[in-house]
BAZABA-484548 format. One record per residue (C-alpha): x, y, z; residue in three letters. Coordinates in Angstrom, 2 decimals, always signed. Layout:
<atoms>
X/Y/Z/ALA
...
</atoms>
This chain:
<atoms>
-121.54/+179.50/-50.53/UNK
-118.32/+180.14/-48.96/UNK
-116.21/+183.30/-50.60/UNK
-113.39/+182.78/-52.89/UNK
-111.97/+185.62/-55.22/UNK
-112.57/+185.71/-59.25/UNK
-110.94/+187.11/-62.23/UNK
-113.69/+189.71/-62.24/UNK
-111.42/+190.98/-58.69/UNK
-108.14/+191.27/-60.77/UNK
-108.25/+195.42/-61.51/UNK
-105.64/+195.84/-64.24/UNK
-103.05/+192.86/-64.65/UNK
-101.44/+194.66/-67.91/UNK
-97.57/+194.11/-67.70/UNK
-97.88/+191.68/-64.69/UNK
-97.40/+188.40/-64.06/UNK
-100.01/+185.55/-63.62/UNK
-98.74/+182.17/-62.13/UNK
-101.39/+180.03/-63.39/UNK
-101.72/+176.52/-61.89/UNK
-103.79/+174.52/-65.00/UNK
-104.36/+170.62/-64.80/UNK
-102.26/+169.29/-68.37/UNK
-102.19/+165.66/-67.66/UNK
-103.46/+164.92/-70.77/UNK
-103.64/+161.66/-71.95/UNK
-100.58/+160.54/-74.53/UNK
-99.84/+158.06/-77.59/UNK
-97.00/+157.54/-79.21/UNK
-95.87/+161.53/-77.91/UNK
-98.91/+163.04/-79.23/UNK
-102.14/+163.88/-76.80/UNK
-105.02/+161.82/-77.78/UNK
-107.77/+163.92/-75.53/UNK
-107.38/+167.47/-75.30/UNK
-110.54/+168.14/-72.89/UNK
-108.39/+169.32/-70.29/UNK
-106.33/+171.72/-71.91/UNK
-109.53/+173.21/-73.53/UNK
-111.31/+173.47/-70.35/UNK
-108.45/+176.18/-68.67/UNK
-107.76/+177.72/-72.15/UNK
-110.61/+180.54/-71.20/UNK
-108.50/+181.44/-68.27/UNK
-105.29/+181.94/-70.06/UNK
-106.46/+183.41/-73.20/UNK
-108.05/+186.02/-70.74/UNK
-105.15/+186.68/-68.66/UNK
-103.03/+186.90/-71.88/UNK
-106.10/+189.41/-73.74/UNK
-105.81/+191.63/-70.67/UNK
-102.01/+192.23/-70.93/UNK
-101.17/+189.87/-68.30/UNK
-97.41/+187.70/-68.98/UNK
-99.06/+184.02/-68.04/UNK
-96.56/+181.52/-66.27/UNK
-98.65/+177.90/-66.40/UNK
-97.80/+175.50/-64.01/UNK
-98.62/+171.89/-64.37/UNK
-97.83/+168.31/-63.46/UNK
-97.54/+165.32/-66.28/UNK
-97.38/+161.45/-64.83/UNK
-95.85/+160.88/-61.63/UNK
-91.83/+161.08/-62.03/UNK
-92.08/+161.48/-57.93/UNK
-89.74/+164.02/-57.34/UNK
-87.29/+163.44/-60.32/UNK
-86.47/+164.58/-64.20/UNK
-87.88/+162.44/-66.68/UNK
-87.37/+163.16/-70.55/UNK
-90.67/+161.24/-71.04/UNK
-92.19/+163.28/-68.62/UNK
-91.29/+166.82/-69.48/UNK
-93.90/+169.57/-70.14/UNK
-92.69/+170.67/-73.38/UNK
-94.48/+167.41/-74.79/UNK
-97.59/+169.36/-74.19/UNK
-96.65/+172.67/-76.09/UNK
-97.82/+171.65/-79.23/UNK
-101.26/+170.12/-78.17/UNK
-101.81/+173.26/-76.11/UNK
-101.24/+175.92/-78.81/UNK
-103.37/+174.06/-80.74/UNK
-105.95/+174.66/-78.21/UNK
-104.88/+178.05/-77.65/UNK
-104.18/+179.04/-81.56/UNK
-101.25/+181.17/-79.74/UNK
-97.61/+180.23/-79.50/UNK
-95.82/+179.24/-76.08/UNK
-92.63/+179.95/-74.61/UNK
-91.72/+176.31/-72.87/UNK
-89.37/+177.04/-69.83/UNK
-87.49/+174.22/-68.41/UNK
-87.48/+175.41/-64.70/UNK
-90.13/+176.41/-62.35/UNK
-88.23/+178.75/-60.52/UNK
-84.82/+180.48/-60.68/UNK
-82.46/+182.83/-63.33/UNK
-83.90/+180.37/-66.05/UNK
-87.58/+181.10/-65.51/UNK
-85.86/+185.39/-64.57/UNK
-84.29/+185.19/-67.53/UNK
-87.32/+184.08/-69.61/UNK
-89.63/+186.89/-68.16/UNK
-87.23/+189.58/-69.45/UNK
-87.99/+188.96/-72.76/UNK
-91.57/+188.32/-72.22/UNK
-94.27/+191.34/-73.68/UNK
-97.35/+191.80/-72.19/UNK
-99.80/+189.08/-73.69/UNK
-97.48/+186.40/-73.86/UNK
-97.75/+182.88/-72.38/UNK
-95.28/+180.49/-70.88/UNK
-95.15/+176.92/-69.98/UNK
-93.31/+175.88/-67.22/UNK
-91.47/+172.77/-66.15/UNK
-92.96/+169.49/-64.88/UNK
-93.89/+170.36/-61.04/UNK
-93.74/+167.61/-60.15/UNK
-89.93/+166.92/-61.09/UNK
-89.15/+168.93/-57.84/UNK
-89.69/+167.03/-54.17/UNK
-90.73/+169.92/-53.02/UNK
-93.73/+170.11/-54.98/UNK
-95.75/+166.94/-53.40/UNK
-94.53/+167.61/-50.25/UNK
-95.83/+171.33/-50.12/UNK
-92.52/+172.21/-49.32/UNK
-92.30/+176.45/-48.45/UNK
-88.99/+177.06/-49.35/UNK
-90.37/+175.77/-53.36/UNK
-93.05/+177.36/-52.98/UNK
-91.82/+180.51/-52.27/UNK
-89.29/+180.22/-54.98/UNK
-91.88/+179.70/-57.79/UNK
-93.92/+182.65/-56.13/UNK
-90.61/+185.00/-56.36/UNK
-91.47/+185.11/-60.14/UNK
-95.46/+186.15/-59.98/UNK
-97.43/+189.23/-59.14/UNK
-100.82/+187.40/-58.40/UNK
-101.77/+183.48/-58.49/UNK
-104.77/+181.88/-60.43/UNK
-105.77/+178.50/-59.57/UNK
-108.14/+176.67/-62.37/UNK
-107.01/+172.86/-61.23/UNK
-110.09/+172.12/-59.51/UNK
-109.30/+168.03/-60.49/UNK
-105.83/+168.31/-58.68/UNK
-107.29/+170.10/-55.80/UNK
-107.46/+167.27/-53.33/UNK
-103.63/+167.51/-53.07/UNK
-102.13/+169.69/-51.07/UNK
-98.84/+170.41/-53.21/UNK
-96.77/+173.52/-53.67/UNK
-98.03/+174.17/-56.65/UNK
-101.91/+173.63/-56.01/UNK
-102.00/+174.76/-51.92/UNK
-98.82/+176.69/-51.06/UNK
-98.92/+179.65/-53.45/UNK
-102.11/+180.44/-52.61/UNK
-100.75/+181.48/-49.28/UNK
-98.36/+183.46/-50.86/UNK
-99.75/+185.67/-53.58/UNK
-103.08/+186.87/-53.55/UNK
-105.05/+184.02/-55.16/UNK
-108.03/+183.93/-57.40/UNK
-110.36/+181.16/-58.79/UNK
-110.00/+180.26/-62.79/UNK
-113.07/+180.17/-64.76/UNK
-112.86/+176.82/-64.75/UNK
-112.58/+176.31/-61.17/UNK
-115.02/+178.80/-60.71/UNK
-117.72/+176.92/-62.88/UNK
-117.05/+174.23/-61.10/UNK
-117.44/+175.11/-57.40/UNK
-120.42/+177.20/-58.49/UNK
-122.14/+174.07/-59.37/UNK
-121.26/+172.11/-56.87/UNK
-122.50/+174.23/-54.67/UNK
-125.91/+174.19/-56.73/UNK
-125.87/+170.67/-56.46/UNK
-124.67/+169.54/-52.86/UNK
-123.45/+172.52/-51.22/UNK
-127.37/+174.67/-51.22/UNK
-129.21/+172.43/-53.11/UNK
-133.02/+172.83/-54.92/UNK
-134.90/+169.91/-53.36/UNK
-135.88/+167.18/-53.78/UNK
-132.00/+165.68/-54.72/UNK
-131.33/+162.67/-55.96/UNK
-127.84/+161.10/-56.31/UNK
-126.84/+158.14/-58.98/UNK
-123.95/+156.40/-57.89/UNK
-122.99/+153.62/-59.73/UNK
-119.77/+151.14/-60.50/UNK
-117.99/+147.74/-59.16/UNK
-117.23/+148.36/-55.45/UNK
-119.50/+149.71/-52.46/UNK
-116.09/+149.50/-50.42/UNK
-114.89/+152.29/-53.28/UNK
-117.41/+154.70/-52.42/UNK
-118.53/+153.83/-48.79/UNK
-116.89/+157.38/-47.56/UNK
-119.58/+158.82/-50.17/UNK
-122.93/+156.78/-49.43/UNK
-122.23/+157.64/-45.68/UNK
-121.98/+161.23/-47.06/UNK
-125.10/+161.24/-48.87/UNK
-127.39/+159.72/-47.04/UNK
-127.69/+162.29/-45.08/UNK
-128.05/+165.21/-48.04/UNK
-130.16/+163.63/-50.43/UNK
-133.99/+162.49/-50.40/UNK
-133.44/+159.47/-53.25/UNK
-130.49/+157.61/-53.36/UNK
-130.22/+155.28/-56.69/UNK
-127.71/+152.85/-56.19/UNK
-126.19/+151.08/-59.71/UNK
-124.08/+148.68/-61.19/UNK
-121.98/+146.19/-59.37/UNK
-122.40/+148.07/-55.78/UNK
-126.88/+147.59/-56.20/UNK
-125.55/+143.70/-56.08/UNK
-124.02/+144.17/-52.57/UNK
-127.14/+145.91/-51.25/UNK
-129.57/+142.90/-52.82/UNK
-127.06/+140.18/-51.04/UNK
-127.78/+142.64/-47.75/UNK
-131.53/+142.25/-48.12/UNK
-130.98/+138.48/-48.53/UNK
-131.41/+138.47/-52.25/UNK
-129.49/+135.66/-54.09/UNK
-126.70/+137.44/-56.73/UNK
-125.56/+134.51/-58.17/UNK
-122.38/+134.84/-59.80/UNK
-122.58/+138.35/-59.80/UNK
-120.02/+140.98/-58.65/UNK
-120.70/+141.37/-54.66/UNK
-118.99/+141.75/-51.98/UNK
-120.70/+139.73/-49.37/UNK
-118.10/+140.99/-46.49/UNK
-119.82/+144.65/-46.43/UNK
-123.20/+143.34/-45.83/UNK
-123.30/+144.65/-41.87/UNK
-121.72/+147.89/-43.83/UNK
-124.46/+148.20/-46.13/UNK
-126.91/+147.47/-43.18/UNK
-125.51/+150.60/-41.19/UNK
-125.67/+152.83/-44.24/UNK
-129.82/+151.48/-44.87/UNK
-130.37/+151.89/-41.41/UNK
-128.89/+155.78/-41.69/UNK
-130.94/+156.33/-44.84/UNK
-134.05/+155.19/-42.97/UNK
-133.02/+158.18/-40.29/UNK
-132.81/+160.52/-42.33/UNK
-135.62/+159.82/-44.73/UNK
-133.82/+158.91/-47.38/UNK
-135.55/+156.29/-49.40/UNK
-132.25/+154.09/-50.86/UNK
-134.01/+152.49/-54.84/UNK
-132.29/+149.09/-55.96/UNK
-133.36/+147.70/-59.43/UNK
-136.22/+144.88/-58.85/UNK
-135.96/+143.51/-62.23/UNK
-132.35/+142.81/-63.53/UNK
-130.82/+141.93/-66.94/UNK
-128.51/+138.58/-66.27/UNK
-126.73/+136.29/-68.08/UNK
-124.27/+133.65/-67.60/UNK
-121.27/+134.94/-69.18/UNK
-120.17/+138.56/-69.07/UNK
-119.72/+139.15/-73.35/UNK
-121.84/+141.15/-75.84/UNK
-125.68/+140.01/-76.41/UNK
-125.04/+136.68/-74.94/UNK
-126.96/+133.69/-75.81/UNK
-128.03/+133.35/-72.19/UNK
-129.48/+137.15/-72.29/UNK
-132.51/+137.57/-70.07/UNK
-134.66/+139.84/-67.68/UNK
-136.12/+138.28/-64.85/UNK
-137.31/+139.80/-61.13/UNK
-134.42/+140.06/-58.79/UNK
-135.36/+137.28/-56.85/UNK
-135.26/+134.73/-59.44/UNK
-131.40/+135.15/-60.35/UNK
-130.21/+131.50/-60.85/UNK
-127.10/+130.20/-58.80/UNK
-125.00/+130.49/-62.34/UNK
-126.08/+133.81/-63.25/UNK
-125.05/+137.71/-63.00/UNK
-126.64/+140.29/-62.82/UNK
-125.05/+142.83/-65.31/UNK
-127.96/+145.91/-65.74/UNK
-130.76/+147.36/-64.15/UNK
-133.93/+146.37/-65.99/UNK
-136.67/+147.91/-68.38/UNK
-139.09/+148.26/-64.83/UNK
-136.72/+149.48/-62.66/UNK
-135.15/+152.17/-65.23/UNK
-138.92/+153.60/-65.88/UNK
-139.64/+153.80/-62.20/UNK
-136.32/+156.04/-62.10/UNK
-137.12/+157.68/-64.72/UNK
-140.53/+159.05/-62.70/UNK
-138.63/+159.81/-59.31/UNK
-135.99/+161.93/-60.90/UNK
-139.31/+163.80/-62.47/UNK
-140.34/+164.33/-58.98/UNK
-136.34/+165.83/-58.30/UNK
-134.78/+169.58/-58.82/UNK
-131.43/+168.31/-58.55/UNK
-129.47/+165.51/-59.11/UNK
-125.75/+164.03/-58.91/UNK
-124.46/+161.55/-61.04/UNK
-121.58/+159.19/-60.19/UNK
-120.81/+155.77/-61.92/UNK
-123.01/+153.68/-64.37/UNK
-125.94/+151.31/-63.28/UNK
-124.94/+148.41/-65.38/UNK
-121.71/+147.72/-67.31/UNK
-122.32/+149.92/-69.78/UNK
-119.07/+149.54/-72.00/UNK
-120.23/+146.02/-73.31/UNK
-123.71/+145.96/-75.35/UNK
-126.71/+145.53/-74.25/UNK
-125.84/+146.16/-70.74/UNK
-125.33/+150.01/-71.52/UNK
-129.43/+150.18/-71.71/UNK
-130.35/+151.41/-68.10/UNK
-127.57/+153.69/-68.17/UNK
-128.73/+155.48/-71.43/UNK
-132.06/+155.48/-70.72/UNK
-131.59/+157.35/-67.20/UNK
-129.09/+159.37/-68.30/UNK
-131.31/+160.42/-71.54/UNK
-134.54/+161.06/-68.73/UNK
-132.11/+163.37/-66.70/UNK
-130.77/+165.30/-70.21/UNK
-134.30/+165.90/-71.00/UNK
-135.41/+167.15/-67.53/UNK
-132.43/+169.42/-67.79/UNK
-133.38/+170.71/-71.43/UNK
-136.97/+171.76/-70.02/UNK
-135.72/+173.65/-66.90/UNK
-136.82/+171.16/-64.27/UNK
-133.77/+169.38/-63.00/UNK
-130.15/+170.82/-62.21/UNK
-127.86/+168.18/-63.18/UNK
-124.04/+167.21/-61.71/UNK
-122.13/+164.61/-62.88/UNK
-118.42/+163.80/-62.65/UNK
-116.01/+161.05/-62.99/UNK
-114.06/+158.91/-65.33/UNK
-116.31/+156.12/-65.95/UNK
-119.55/+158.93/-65.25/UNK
-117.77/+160.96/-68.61/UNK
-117.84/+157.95/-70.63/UNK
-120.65/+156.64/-70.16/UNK
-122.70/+160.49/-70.56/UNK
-120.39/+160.68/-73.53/UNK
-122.23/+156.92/-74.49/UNK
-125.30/+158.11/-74.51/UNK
-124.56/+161.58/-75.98/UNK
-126.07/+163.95/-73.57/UNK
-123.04/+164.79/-71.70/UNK
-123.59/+168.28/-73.11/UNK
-126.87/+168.59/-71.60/UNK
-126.31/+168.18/-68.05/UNK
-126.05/+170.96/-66.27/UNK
-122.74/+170.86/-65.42/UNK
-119.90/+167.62/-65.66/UNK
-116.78/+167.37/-64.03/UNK
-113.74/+165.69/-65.57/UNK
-112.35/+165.41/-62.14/UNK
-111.46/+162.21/-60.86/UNK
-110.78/+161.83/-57.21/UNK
-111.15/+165.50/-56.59/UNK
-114.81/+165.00/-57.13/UNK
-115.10/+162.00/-54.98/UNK
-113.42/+163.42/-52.36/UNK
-116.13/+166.17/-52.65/UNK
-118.72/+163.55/-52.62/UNK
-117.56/+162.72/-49.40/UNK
-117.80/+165.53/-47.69/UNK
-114.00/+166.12/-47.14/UNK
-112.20/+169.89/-47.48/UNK
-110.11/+170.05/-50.75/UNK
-106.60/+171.77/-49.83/UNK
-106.41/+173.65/-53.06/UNK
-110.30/+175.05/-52.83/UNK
-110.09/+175.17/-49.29/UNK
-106.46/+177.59/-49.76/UNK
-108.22/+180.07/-52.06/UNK
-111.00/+180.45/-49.72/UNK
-109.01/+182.37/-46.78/UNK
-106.08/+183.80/-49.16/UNK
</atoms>
């Protein structure tokens, strides 16, 4: 695994000060945060930095006010549901740079933590521009990155420091590259990958990524209808997108290559309207979808023969559902797998990565999010990963 730099590299940080780029873009409701998963996740970071004697300067962006102030916007919104999270009191600063942010540090004591303006109120922020970077840097003795899910973005605040300061990996970010690395970057074999959701054309980058990694690819939800219509299987009225079949040819044709056997459900749950428990609720074999129909889950036959080939696996990553799992009963195959790969996990056998929005929920669904190895709230950050591409931020800390 490539090198990057830890808190365990710090030496004494007692009197100094930590710029500390955190992901806060915590979801809000009537100006209260209604998830605070993402503050907790960095908190170990700070509270360490703060414990060693180290005055903590957290940088974050909230919404997109794309290069402008916005009251609704502001940071200080945040202070609250991160002391709560903390159980320690902030200083909220309303610059990122300059005598404001000078001033505040001369009345900082060691231990003390301060939250920092919007970054993203500054145009200089999303365009990585130097000149803001190396006014926010003015103010730090050392930089700690623990943003892994704003990585992908090469901003001033995620990217240009690191050039700047000497840069270290958060504990967050550092749990997180460590197991991506266990899962795509040296992996255990036999791996297995789940990706699941609406669209192939969302995650084409990825399948043309993984093909080529993993030794079972299980392909879910609305995308598993686009590879039936490819094979010549009749989908009904069910999510497809018939334009990618020469797409989804290319990508079968590169599994076959590499010897990567590609598994699409051969019994389906369908029904003719999308609701919960439908009157028109039924299992059937794929090929005998009707022309009113959808296919909405994988079925009981399909989700057992899973089951048994992720037995046979030492790692697997998870991304996206296999049916649509927010409206009963087409959560079933997703549980069931997802319950399989928990237990695998439990009894040592199977490292487990999972990571996205909809992948969150629907772990979270069947209450074993806990028991994967390892899942990432990241959004496009862990996509991007997924496909194979560099991610500025990571990429920054690794030749700081």
């Amino acid at each position: 695994m490539a090198q990057f730099r830890t808190l365990d590299e710090l030496g004494d940080v007692h009197s100094k000060v930590a710029l500390v780029r955190v992901d806060l873009n915590l979801p809000m409701a009537d100006g209260r945060a209604t998830d605070l998963t993402r503050a907790r996740a960095v908190a170990p970071t700070i509270l360490e930095l703060a414990d060693a004697g180290a005055k903590v300067l957290l940088l974050a962006h909230f919404g997109r006010p794309k290069g402008e102030r916005h009251s609704t916007m502001s940071t200080s919104y945040l202070q609250g549901a991160v002391e709560e999270v903390l159980g320690r009191k902030l200083m909220y600063i309303s610059e990122v740079s300059g005598p404001v942010v000078e001033q505040a540090l001369t009345i900082f004591r060691p231990g003390d933590i301060g939250l920092l303006e919007n970054t993203r109120f500054w145009p200089g922020e999303e365009k990585n521009d130097p000149e803001f970077a190396r006014a926010i840097a003015a103010h730090g003795d050392f930089y700690v990155n623990d943003a892994f899910s704003a990585s992908h973005r090469a901003h001033a605040s995620t990217e240009g420091l690191a050039h700047l300061l000497p840069a270290y990996a958060g504990r967050a970010m550092q749990a997180e590259l460590e197991a991506l690395d266990k899962a795509l970057g040296n992996p255990e074999k036999p791996v297995a990958a789940v990706v699941g959701g609406a669209k192939v054309s969302t995650k084409l980058a990825v399948l043309e990524h993984l093909v080529a990694r993993v030794d079972h690819l299980i392909i879910g939800g609305g995308m598993a209808n686009t590879f039936l219509a490819a094979r010549g299987v009749a989908v009904g009225k069910s999510l497809c997108e018939h334009e990618l079949t020469a797409k989804v040819e290319e990508i079968m044709e590169a599994a076959d290559r590499a010897a990567c056997t590609v598994h699409l459900p051969y019994d389906v749950v369908i029904a003719t309207e999308f609701a919960p428990n439908p009157p028109s609720l039924r299992t059937c074999n794929v090929h005998e979808v009707a022309s009113e129909e959808m296919i909405l889950d994988v079925g009981p036959q399909a989700t057992e023969a899973l089951a048994d080939v992720l037995k046979t696996c030492r790692t697997l990553i998870w991304n996206g559902p296999l049916g649509a799992f927010e409206t009963p009963p087409f959560d079933v195959a997703t549980v069931a797998l997802a319950r399989t790969a928990a237990a695998l996990t439990r009894e040592g056998s199977l490292v487990s990565v999972a990571g996205g929005g909809d992948t969150v929920a629907a772990l979270n669904h069947a209450g074993v999010a806990q028991e994967f190895s390892y899942v990432s709230t990241a959004g496009g950050a862990f996509l991007e990963w997924m496909e194979g591409r560099e991610l500025p931020g990571v990429a920054a800390l690794l030749r700081s």
